[in-house]
C-alpha positions in Angstrom: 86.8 171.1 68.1 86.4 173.6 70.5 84.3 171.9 73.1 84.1 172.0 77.0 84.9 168.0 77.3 84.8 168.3 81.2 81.1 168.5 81.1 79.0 169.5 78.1 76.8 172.4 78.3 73.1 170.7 77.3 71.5 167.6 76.2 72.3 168.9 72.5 76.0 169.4 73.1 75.8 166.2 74.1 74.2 164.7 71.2 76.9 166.6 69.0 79.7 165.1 70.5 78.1 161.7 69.9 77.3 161.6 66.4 81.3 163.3 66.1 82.7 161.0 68.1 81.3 157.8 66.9 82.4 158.9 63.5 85.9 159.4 64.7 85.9 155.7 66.3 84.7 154.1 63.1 87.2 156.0 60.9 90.3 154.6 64.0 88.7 151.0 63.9 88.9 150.6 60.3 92.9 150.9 60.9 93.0 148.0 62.5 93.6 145.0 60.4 91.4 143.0 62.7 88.1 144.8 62.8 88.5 146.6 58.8 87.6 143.5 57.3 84.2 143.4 59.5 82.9 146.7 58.8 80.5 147.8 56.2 81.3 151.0 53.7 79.5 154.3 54.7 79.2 156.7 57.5 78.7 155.9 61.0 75.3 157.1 60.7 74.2 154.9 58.0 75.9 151.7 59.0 76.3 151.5 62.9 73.6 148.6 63.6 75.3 146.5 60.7 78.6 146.5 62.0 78.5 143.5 64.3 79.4 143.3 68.2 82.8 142.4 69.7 83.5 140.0 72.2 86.0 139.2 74.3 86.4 135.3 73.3 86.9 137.4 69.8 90.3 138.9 70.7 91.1 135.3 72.7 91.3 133.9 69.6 94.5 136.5 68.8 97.5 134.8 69.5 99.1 137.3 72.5 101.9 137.7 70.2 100.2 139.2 67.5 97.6 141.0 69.0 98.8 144.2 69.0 99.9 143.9 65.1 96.3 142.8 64.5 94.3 144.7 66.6 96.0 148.5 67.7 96.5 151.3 65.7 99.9 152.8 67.0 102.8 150.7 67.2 104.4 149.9 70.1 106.7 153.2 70.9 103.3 155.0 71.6 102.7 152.4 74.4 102.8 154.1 77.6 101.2 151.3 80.1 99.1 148.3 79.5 95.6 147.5 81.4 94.6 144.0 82.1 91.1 142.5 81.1 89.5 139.4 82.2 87.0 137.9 84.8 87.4 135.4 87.4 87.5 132.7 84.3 89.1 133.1 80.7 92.6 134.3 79.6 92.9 137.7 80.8 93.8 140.2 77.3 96.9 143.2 78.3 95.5 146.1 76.5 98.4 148.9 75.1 97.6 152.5 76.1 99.1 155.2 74.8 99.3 158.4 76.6 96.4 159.8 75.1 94.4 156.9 76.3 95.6 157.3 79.8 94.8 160.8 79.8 91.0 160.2 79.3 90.8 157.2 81.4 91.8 159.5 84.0 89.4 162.1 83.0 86.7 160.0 83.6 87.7 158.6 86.5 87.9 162.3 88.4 84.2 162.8 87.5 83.6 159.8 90.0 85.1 161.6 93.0 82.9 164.7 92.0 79.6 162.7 91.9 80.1 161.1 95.4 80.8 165.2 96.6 85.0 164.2 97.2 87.3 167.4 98.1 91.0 167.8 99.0 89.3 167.5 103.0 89.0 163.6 102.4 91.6 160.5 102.4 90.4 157.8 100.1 91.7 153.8 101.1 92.1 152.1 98.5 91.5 148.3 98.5 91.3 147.5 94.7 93.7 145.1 93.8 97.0 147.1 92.8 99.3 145.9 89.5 98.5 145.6 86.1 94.5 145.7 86.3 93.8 149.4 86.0 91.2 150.0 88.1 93.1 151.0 91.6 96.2 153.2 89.9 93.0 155.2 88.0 91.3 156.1 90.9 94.6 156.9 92.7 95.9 158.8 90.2 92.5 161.2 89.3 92.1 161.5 93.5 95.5 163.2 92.9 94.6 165.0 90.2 91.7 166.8 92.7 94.0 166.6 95.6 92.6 164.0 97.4 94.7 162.2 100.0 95.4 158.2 98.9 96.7 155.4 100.5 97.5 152.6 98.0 97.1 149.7 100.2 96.0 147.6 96.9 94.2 144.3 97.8 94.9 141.4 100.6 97.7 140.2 98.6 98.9 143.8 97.7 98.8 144.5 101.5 97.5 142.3 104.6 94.3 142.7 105.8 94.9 143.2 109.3 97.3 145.8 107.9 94.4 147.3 106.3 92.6 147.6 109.3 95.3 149.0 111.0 96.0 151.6 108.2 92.1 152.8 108.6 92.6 153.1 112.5 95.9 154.7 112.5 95.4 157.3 108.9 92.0 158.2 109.5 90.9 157.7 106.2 86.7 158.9 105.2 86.8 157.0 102.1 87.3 153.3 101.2 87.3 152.0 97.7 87.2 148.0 96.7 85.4 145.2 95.8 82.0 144.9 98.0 83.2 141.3 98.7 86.4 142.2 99.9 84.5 145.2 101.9 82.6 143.0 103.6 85.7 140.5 104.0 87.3 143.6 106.2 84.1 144.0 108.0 84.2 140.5 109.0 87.8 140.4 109.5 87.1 143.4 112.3 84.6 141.7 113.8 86.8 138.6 114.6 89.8 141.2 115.7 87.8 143.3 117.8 87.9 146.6 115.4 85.0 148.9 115.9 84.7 149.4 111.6 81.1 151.0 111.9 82.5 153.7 114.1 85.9 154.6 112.1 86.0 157.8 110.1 85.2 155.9 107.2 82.0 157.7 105.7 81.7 156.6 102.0 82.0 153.5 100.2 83.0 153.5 96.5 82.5 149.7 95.1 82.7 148.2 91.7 83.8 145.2 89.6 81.3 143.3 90.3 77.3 143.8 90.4 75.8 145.2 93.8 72.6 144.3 94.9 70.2 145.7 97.5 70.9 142.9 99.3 74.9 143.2 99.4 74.1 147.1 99.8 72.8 147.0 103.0 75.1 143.9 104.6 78.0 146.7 103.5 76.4 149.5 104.7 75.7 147.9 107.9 78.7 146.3 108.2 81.0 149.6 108.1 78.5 152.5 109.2 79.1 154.5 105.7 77.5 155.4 102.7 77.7 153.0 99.4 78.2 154.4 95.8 78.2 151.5 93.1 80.3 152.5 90.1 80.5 150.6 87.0 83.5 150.7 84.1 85.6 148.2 82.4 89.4 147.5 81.1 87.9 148.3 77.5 86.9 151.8 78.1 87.4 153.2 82.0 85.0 155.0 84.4 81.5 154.3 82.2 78.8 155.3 85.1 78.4 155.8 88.5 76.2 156.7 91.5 76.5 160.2 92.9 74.9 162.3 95.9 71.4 161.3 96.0 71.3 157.7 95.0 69.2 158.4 91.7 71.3 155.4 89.5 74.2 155.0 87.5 75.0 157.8 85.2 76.4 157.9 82.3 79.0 159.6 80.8 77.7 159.7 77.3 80.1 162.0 75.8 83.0 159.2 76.7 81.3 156.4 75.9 78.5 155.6 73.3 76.4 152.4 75.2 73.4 150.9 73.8 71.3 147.8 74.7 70.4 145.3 72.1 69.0 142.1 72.3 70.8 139.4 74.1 69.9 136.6 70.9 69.3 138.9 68.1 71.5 141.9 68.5 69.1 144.5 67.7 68.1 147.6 69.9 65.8 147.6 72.2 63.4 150.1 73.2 64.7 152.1 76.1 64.2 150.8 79.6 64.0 146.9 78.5 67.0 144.9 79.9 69.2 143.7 77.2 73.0 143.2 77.0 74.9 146.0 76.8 77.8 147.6 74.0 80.3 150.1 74.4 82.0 152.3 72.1 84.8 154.5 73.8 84.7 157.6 72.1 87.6 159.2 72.9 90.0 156.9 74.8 90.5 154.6 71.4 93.7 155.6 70.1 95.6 152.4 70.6 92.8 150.1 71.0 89.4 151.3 68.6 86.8 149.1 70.2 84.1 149.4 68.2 80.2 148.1 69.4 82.0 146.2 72.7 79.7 143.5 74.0 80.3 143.8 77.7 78.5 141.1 79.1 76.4 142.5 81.0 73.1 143.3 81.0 71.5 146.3 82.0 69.0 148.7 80.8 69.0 152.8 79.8 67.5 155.9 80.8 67.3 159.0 78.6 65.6 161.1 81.2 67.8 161.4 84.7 66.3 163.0 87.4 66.6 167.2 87.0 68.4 169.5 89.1 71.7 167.6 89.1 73.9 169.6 86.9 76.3 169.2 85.0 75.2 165.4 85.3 71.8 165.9 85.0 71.8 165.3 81.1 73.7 162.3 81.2 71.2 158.9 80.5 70.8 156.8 83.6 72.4 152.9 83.8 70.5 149.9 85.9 72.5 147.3 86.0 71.2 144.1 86.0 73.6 141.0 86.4 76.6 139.5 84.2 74.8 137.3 81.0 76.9 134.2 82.2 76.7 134.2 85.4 74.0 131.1 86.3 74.6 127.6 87.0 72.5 124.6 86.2 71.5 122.4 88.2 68.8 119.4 87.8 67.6 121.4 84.8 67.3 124.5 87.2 68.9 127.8 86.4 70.5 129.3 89.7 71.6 133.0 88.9 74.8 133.9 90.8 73.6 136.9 92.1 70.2 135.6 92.9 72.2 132.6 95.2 74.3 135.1 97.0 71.5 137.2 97.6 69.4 134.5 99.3 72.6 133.6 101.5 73.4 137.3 102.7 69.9 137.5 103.4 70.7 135.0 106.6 72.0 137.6 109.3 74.0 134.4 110.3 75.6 134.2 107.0 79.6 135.8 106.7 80.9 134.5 103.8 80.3 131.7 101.3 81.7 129.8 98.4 79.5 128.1 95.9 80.4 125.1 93.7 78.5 122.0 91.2 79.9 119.1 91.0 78.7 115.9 89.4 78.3 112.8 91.7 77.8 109.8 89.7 75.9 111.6 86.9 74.0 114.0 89.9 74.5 117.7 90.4 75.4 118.9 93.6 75.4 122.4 94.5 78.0 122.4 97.4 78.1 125.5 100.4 81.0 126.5 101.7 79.3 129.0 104.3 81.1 130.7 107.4 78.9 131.4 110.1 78.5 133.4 113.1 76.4 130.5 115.1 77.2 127.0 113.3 73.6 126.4 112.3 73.4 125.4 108.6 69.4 124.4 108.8 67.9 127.8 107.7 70.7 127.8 104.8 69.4 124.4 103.3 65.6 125.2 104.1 66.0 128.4 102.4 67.9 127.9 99.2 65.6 124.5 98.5 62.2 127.0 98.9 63.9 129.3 96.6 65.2 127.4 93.9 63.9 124.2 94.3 67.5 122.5 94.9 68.9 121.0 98.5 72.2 121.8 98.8 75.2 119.9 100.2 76.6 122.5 103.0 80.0 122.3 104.7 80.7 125.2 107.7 83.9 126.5 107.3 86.2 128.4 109.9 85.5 131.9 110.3 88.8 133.7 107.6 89.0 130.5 105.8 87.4 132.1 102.4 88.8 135.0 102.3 92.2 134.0 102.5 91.7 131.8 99.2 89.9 135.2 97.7 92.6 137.7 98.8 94.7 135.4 95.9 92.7 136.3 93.0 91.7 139.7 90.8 88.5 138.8 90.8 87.3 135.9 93.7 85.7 132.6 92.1 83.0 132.7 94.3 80.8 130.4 92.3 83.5 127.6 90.8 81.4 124.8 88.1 83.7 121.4 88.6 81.8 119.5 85.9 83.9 120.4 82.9 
């Protein structure tokens, strides 16, 4: 097909490539003995909203040893590298790429230096953890690709974070990329050392892997003097959306990646802007691994008209992402959204850092604070999450680095841990 697949020329290019693309991924997941069995007879087309959503705790029931037989498409010779999956909970799934695959998961991931206006005059830092997990070599390696300077620092346990800090002094770096919570874990950590992080050449933030809010947004922002981009992918396609130069949303790249929003219960579509949970088909980055209608877990809602003038990204839809579907706890019959909780305790200029865990004490929830603070004054903390959600916490003031260096340990951090079984 003899297509421009950096950028397509128009909304209808765009459309083409679609209604193509999805056929090609139907045709490559009906190889797979795993998902054959599951999908109806017909074209992609006719049958897409009968074929029925795929979930993670789907492929956990593979045994590891047999998943590729079941699942992939190529055999093993046409692995080149394997991408971990997997939150902070959950037994993390190693995904086969073949070279193919690799190719395109760079692909997208140069588009995300263009949208945030990168050239070969910046030096990107980059705090993602490095190693199996995808995330930090793909960024890397596309920065490359557009002659970008990069220094694989990796994550704490990849490489110190004093290091880190000394790194950004001494290489002058006008990017960082990471996790916001490990962000604002260096922006703490150069507060305690003396290191003036709002004033480094550090002028552009790009974080992902976990939902940013306005809230975390600005205690980032703040914390380091530099603009944030929030970019969103995952292990089972690559680089899905990002924000870009003007802070209109997350686009999309819709020729990569076919995303719709259904209902969370029912699995049907929604109209567009409602929040629902969100699927994935990669369309072209599938030739080992042909997800087909990936339930994501997140829920989010979609745009068909972006905001003009921003070619060649203006045709792409527009992402808001919401929050996780699971990530709540439940305590005295009250639902306490993660993001919600860490919201309310960033909001507390006080607040540095916090760990939040429920516990049952003889047949009571307890939501227990671990909370680091710049004055030790845990009053407004208690008085603030018991107006919110109607629940008084149990809080415990920790030393100021004491989270972090349990975080630094983990791909994800278990910031919100539920010790009732």
């Amino acid at each position: 097909m003899n297509v421009d697949l950096l950028w397509p020329k128009s909304a209808a290019d765009l459309e083409r490539i679609q209604r193509e693309r999805r056929q090609v991924a139907l045709e490559r997941a009906r190889q797979s003995a795993f998902l054959k069995k599951r999908i109806p007879a017909g074209e992609a087309e006719d049958i897409w909203h009968r074929i029925p959503l795929l979930t993670k705790e789907e492929l956990r029931q593979i045994p590891p040893e047999r998943f590729h037989d079941e699942f992939c498409i190529q055999p093993r010779s046409a692995a080149v590298e394997y991408w971990r999956s997997g939150g902070a909970t959950g037994r993390p799934l190693f995904y086969p790429r073949s070279a193919e695959d690799t190719e395109w998961g760079i692909r997208a991931f140069e588009r995300a230096w263009a949208l945030i206006g990168a050239s070969a005059e910046d030096c990107a830092h980059i705090s993602f953890p490095l190693g199996v997990h995808p995330v930090a070599h793909l960024y890397a390696r596309a920065a490359i690709n557009r002659g970008i300077g990069t220094v694989w620092c990796g994550a704490g346990t990849n490489t110190p974070s004093e290091t880190q800090l000394e790194l950004i002094d001494h290489l002058k770096p006008t990017v960082w990329l990471g996790m916001a919570s490990y962000g604002l874990h260096l922006a703490n950590l150069a507060e305690t050392k003396g290191f003036d992080l709002k004033n480094s050449t550090v002028k552009k933030i790009i974080v992902a892997a976990e939902p940013l809010s306005p809230v975390k947004r600005t205690k980032l922002e703040d914390a380091w003097g530099a603009e944030v981009f929030d970019h969103f992918g995952m292990t089972e396609g690559a680089f899905v959306a990002g924000e870009g130069l003007g802070h209109h949303g997350l686009h999309v790249w819709a020729d990569m990646f076919y995303l719709e929003v259904v209902d969370e219960k029912t699995g049907e579509p929604l109209p567009e802007g409602e929040v629902g949970s969100l699927v994935v088909t990669p369309l072209w980055n599938n030739c080992m691994t042909p997800f087909l209608r990936w339930s994501s877990g997140d829920l989010v809602s979609l745009n068909t008209k972006p905001p003009a003038g921003q070619y060649p990204w203006s045709i792409f839809p527009m992402l808001r992402h919401e929050r996780r579907t699971v990530g709540f706890f439940k305590v005295r019959g009250v639902n306490i959204n993660h993001a919600d909780l860490e919201d309310c305790l960033f909001r507390e200029p006080e607040v540095v850092d916090f760990r939040a865990e429920v516990y049952d004490s003889q047949g009571n929830d307890v939501l227990h604070l671990h909370v680091e603070m710049r004055a030790p004054e845990k009053e407004n903390i208690v008085l603030s999450i018991k107006k919110t959600f109607q629940v008084t916490p149990e809080v415990t003031l920790l030393p100021r680095g004491s989270i972090a260096k349990d975080f630094e340990a983990a791909l994800k951090p278990p910031r919100f841990v539920d010790k009732r079984g």
